[in-house]
Backbone bond lengths (Angstrom), bond angles and torsions (degrees), N, CA, C in turn:
res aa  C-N    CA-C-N  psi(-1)  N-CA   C-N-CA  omega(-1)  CA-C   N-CA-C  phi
1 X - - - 1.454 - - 1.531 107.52 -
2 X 1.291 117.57 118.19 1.566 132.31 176.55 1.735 116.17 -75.77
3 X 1.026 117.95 170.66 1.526 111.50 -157.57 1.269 87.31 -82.12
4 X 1.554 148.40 -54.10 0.935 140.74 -167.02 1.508 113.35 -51.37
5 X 1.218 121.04 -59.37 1.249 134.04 163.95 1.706 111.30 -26.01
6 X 1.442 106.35 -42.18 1.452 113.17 -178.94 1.284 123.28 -83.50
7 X 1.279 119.03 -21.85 1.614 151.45 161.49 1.713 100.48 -61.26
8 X 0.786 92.54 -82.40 1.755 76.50 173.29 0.941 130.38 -62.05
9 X 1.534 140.97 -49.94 1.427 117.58 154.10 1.472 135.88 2.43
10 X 1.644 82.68 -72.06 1.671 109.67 -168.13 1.664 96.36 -72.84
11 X 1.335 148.10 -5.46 1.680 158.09 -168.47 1.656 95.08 -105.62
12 X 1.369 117.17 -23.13 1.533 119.66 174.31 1.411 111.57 -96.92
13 X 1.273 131.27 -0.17 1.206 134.38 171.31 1.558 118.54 -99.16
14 X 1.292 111.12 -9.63 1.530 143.06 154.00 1.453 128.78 -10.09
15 X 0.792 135.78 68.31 2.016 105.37 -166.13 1.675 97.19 -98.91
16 X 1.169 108.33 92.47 1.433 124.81 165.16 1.737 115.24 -46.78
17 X 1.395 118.89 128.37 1.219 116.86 175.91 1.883 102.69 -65.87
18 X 1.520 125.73 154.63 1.100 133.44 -177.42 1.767 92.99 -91.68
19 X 1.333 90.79 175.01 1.318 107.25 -164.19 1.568 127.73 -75.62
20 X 1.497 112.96 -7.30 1.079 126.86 158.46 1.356 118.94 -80.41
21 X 1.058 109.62 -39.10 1.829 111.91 174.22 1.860 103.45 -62.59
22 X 0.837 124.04 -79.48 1.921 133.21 167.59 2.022 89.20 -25.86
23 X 0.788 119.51 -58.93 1.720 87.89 -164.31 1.794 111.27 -102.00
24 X 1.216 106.06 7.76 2.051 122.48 146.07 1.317 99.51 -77.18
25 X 1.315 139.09 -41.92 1.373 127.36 -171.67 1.765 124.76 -85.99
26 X 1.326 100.30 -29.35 1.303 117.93 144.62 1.093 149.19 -34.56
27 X 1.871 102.67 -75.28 1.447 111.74 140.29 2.014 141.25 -36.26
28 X 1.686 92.34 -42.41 1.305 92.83 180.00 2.244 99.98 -73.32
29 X 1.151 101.77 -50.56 1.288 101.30 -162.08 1.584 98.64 -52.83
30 X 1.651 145.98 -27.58 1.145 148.65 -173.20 1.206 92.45 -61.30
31 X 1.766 110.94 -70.04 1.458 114.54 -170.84 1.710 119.65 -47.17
32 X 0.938 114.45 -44.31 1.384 121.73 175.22 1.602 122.35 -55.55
33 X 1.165 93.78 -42.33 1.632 108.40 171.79 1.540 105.53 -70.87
34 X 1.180 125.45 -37.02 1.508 109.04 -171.46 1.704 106.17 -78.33
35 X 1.315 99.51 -40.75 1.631 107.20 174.81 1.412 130.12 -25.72
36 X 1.645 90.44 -60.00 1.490 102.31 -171.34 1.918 109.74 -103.67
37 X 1.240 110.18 5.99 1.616 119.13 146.43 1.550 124.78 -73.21
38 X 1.447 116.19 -32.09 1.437 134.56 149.66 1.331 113.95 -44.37
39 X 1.231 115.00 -56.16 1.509 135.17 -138.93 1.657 90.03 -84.99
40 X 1.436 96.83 -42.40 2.362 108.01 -160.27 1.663 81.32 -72.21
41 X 1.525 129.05 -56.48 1.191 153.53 -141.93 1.777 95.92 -61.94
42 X 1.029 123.23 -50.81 1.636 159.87 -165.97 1.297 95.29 -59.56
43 X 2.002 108.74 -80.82 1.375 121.38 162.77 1.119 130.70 -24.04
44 X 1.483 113.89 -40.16 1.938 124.47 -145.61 1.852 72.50 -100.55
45 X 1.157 124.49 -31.01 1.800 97.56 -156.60 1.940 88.31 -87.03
46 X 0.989 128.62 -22.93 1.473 138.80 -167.16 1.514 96.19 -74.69
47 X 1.090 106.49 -60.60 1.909 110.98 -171.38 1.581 100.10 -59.83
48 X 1.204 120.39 -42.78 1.376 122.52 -164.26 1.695 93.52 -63.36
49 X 1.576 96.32 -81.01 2.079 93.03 170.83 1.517 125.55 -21.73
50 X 1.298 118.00 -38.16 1.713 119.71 -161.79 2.036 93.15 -73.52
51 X 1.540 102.49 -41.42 1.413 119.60 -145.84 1.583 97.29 -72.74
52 X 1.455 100.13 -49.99 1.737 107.19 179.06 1.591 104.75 -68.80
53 X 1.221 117.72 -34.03 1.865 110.24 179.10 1.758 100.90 -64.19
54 X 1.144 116.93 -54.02 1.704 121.32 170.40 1.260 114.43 -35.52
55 X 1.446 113.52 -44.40 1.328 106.49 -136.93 2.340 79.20 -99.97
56 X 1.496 114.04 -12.39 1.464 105.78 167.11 1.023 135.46 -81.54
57 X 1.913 97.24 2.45 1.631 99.79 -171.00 1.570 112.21 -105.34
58 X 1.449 97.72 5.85 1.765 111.05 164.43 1.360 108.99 -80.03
């Protein structure tokens, strides 16, 4: 038995999510990603403001 041969085997022992699960998981991982790009995005303009007000009161 050749590796390929063994590669598939083991690709038939598989239980592939169906196709509704893959584009729920999709969806969530999009949503999630935009969230917390908001979220860093939000932070980064806040930290920047705090840093330049700090940095006027020297």
């Amino acid at each position: 038995m050749n590796l390929f041969q063994k590669v598939k085997m083991e690709y038939s022992k598989v239980e592939w999510p169906s196709r509704i699960e893959v584009i729920h998981s999709t969806i969530w991982v999009v949503t999630m990603t935009v969230v917390i790009s908001i979220y860093l995005g939000v932070f980064d303009i806040l930290a920047v403001r705090a840093l330049n007000f700090l940095e006027g009161l020297i």
